[in-house]
C-alpha positions as CSV (number, residue, x, y, z in Angstrom):
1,X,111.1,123.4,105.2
2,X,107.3,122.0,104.9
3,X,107.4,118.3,106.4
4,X,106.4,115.0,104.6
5,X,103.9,113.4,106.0
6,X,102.5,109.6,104.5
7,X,99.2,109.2,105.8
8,X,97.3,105.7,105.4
9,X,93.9,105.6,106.0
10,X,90.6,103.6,104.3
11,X,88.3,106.2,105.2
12,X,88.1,108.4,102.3
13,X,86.4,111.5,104.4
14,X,89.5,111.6,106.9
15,X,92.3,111.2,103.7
16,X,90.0,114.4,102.4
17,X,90.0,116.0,106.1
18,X,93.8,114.9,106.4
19,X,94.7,116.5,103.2
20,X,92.7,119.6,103.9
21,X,94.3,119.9,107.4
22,X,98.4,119.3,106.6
23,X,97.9,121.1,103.4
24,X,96.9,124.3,105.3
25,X,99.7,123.7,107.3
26,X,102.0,123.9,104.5
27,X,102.9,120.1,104.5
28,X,102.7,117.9,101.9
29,X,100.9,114.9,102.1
30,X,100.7,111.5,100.4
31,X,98.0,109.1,100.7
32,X,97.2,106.0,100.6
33,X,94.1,103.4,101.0
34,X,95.7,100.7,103.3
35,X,98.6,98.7,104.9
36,X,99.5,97.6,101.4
37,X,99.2,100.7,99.4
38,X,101.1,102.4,102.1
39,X,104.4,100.1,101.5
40,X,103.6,100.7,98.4
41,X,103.7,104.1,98.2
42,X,106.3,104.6,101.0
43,X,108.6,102.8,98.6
44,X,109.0,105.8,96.5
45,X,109.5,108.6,99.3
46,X,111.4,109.9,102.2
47,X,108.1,111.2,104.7
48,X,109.1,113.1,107.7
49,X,106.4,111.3,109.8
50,X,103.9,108.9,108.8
51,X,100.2,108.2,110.0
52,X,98.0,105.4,109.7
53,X,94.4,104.1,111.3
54,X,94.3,100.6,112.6
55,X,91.5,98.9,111.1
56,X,92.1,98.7,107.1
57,X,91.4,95.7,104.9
58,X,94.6,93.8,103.1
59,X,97.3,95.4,105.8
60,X,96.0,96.5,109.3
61,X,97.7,99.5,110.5
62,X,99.7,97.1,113.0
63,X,101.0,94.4,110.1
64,X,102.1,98.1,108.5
65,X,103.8,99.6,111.4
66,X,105.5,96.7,111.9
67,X,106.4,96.2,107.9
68,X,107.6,99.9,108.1
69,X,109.7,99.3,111.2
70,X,111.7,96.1,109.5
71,X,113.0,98.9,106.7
72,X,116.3,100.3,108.2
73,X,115.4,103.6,106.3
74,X,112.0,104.3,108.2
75,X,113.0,102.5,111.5
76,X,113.3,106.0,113.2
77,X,110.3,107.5,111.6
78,X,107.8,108.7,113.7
79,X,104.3,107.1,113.0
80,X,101.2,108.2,114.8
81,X,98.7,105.7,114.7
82,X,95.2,108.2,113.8
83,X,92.1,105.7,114.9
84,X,88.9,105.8,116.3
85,X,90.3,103.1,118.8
86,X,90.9,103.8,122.7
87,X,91.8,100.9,124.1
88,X,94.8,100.5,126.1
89,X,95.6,97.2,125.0
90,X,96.0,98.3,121.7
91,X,97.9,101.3,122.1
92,X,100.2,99.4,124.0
93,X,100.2,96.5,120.8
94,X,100.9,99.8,118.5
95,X,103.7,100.8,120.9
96,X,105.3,97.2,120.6
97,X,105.0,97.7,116.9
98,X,106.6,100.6,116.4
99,X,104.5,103.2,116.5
100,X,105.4,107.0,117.9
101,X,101.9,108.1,119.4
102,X,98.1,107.4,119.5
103,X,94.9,109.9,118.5
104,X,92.1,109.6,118.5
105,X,89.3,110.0,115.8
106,X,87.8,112.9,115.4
107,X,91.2,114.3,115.4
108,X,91.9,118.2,116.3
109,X,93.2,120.1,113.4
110,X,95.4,121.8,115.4
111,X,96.4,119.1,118.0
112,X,97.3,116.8,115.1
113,X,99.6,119.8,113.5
114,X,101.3,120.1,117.0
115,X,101.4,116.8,117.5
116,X,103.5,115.9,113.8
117,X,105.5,119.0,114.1
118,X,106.6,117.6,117.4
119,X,108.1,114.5,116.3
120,X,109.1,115.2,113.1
121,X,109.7,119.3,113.1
């Protein structure tokens, strides 16, 4: 069974290295620009696991973490939050939102395959 993995992100280079990545992988993907194109598109599908950066315009990725978590249908689904962030203040604002699990951008290929099979394999 190939997962479903939502991944929101503004950057257009790392939705084109995302969908490089999980496609390889055998995952399908579905992508969208920000916090509110996320909902939007999340409306319409079932994901396995979702990711999403931090800093977007409209919808930061904590405003959609914590949109996603007041669903009952996604509030067990694993979200890792993908960012070029380090900070432990805001992983630990990410964890009080909801989220699953932090990385770090540049991401590994493989780390980030590992990582998403893990908590949603």
């Amino acid at each position: 069974m190939s997962l479903k993995i939502l991944a929101v992100d503004d950057s257009r280079t790392i939705r084109d290295m995302l969908k490089l990545t999980l496609n390889d992988a055998g995952m399908e993907l579905y992508l969208a620009e920000d916090g509110v194109h996320g909902l939007e598109v999340l409306d319409g599908i079932e994901p396995d696991a979702i990711i999403s950066d931090i800093n977007m315009p409209r919808l930061d990725g904590f405003g959609f973490i914590e949109a996603v978590r007041g669903q009952d249908r996604h509030r067990a689904t694993p979200i890792l939050v993908l960012t070029t962030e380090s900070a432990p203040e805001l992983k630990a604002r990410a964890r009080a939102a909801g989220a699953t699990g932090w990385i770090v951008k540049p991401f590994d290929p493989v780390k980030l395959v590992k990582a998403l099979n893990m908590v949603a394999g």
